[in-house]
C-alpha positions as YAML, in Angstrom:
chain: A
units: angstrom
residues:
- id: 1
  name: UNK
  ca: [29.17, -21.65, -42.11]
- id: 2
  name: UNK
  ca: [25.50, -21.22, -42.98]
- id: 3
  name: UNK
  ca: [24.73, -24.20, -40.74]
- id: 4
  name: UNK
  ca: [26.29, -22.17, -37.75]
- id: 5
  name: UNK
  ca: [24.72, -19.27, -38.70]
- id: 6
  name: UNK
  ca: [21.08, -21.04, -38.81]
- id: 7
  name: UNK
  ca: [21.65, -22.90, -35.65]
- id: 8
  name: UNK
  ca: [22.65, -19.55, -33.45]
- id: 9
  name: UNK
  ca: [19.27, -17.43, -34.87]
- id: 10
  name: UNK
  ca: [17.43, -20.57, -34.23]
- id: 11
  name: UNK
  ca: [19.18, -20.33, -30.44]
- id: 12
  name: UNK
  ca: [18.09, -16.88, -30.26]
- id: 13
  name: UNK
  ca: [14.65, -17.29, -31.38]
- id: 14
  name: UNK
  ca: [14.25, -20.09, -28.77]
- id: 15
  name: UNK
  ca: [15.80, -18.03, -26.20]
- id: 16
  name: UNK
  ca: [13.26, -14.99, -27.11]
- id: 17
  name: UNK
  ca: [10.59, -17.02, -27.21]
- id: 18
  name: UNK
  ca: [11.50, -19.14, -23.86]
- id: 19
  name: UNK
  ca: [12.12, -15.28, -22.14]
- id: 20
  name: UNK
  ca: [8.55, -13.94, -23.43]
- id: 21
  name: UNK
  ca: [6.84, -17.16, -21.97]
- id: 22
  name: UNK
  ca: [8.90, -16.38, -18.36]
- id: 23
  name: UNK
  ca: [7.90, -12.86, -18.47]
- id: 24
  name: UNK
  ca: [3.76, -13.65, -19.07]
- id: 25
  name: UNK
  ca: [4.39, -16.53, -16.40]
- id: 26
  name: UNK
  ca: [5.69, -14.27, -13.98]
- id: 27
  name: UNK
  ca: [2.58, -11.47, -14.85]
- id: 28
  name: UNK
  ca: [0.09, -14.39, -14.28]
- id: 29
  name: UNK
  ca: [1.32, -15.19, -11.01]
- id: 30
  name: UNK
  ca: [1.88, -11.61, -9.33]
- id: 31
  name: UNK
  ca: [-1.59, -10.60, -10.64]
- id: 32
  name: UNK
  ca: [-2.74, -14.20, -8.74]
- id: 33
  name: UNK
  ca: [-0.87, -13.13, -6.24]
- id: 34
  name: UNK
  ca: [-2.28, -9.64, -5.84]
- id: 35
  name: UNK
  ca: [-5.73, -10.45, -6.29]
- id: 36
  name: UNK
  ca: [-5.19, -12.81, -2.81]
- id: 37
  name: UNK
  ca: [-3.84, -10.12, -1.11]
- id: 38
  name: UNK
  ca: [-6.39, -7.25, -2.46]
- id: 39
  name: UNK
  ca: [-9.01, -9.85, -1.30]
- id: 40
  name: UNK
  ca: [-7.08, -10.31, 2.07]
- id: 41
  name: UNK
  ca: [-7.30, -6.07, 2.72]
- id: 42
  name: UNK
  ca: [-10.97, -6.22, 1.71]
- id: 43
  name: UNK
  ca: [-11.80, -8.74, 4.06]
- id: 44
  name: UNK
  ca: [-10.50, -7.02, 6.86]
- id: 45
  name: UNK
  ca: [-11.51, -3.61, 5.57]
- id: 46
  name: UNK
  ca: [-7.98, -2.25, 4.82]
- id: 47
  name: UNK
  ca: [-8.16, 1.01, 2.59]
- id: 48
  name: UNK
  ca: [-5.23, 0.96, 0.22]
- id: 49
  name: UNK
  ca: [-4.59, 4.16, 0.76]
- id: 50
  name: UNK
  ca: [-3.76, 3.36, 4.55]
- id: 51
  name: UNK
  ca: [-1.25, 1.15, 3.47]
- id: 52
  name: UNK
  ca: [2.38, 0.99, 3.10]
- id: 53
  name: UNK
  ca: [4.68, -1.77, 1.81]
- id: 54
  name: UNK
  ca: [8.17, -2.04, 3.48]
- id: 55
  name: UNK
  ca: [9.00, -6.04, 2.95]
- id: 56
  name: UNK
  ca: [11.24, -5.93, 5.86]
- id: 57
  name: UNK
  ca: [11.17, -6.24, 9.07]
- id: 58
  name: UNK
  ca: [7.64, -6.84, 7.95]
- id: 59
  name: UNK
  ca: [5.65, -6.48, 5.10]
- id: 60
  name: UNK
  ca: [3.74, -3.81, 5.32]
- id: 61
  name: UNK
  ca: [2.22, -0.93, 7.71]
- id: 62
  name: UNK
  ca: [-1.49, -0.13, 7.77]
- id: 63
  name: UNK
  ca: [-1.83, 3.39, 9.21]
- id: 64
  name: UNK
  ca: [-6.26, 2.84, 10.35]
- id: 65
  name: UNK
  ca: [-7.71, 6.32, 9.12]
- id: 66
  name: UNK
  ca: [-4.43, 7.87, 7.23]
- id: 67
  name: UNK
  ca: [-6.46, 8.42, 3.57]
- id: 68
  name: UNK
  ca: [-9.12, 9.98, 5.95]
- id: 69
  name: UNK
  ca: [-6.25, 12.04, 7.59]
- id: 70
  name: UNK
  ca: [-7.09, 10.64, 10.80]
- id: 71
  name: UNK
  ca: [-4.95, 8.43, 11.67]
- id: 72
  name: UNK
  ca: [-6.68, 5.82, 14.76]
- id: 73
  name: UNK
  ca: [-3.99, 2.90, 14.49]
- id: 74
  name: UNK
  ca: [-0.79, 1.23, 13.44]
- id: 75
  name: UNK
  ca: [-1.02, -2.05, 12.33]
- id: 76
  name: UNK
  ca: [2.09, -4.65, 10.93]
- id: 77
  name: UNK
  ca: [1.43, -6.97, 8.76]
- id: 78
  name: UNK
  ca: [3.45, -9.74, 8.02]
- id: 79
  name: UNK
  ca: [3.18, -12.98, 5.84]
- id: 80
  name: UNK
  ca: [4.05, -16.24, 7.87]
- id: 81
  name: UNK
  ca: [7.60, -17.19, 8.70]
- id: 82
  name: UNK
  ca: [9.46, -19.14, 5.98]
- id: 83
  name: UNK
  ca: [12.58, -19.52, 8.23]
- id: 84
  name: UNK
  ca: [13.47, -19.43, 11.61]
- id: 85
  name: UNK
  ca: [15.15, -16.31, 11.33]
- id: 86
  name: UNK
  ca: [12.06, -14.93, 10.07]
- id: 87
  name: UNK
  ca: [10.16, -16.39, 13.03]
- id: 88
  name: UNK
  ca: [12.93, -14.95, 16.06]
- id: 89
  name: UNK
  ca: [12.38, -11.41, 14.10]
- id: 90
  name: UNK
  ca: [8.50, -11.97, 14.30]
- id: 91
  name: UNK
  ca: [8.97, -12.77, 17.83]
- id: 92
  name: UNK
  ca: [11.37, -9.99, 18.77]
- id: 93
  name: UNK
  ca: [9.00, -7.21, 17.04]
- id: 94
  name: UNK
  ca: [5.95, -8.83, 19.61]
- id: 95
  name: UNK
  ca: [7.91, -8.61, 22.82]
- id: 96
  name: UNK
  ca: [9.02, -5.09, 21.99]
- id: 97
  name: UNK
  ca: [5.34, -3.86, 21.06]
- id: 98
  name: UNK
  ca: [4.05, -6.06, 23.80]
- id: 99
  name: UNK
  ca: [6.65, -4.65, 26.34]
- id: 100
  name: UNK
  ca: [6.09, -1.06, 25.24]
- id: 101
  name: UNK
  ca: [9.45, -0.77, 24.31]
- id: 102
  name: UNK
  ca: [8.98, 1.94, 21.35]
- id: 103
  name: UNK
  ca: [8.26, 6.02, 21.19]
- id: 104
  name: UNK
  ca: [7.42, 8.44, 18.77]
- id: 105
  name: UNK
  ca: [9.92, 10.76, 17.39]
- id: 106
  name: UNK
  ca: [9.51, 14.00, 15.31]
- id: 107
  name: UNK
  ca: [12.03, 15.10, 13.09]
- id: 108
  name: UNK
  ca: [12.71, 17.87, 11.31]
- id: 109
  name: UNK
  ca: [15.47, 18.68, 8.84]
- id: 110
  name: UNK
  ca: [15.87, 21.92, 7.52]
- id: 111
  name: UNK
  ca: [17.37, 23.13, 4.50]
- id: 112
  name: UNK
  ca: [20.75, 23.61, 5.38]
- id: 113
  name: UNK
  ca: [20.50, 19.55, 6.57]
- id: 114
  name: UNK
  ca: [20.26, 20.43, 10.17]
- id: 115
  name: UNK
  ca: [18.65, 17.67, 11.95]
- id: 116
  name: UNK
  ca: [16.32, 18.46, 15.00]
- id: 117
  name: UNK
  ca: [14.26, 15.80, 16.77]
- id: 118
  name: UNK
  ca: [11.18, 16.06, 19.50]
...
């Protein structure tokens, strides 16, 4: 019985120590990660404050000007396809904005849920 007993705390102690080695792996590499994308939005002078992260359809939206509240453009940004999928949706979103297939909408949605768009 005591054997048991030993072997399962030494289990658990292997699998704490095996998750606290996963977890500081996985820090490392999104602080790699962010420091190559901080350096990517420096490069091409992107204020943080302009930008917006939506992971899909693409990664993010740079609004040019918006922590100035003066907004001059609308940027996407988008990593490179890993599928094909990825690459028809890339595709699709540069016809549209190429076509001029998109508007601007304002809505407004009052208190009592009432939806009203301009």
């Amino acid at each position: 019985m005591l054997r048991i007993q030993r072997a399962e705390q030494k289990l658990e102690d292997d699998a704490d120590r095996l998750r606290e080695q996963a977890q500081s792996a996985g820090r490392r590499e999104a602080n790699r990660r962010l420091k190559q994308v901080a350096t990517f939005f420096r490069r091409n002078r992107i204020e943080l404050g302009d930008l917006k992260l939506l992971f899909h359809p693409v990664d993010y939206v740079v609004f040019r000007g918006l922590s100035d509240e003066r907004c001059t453009a609308v940027e996407l940004l988008d990593r490179e396809p890993a599928s094909r999928a990825h690459e028809r949706l890339q595709r699709s979103i540069q016809r549209t904005i190429d076509a001029g297939r998109y508007h601007w909408i304002t809505m407004q949605i009052g208190d009592d849920g009432e939806v009203n768009c301009s």
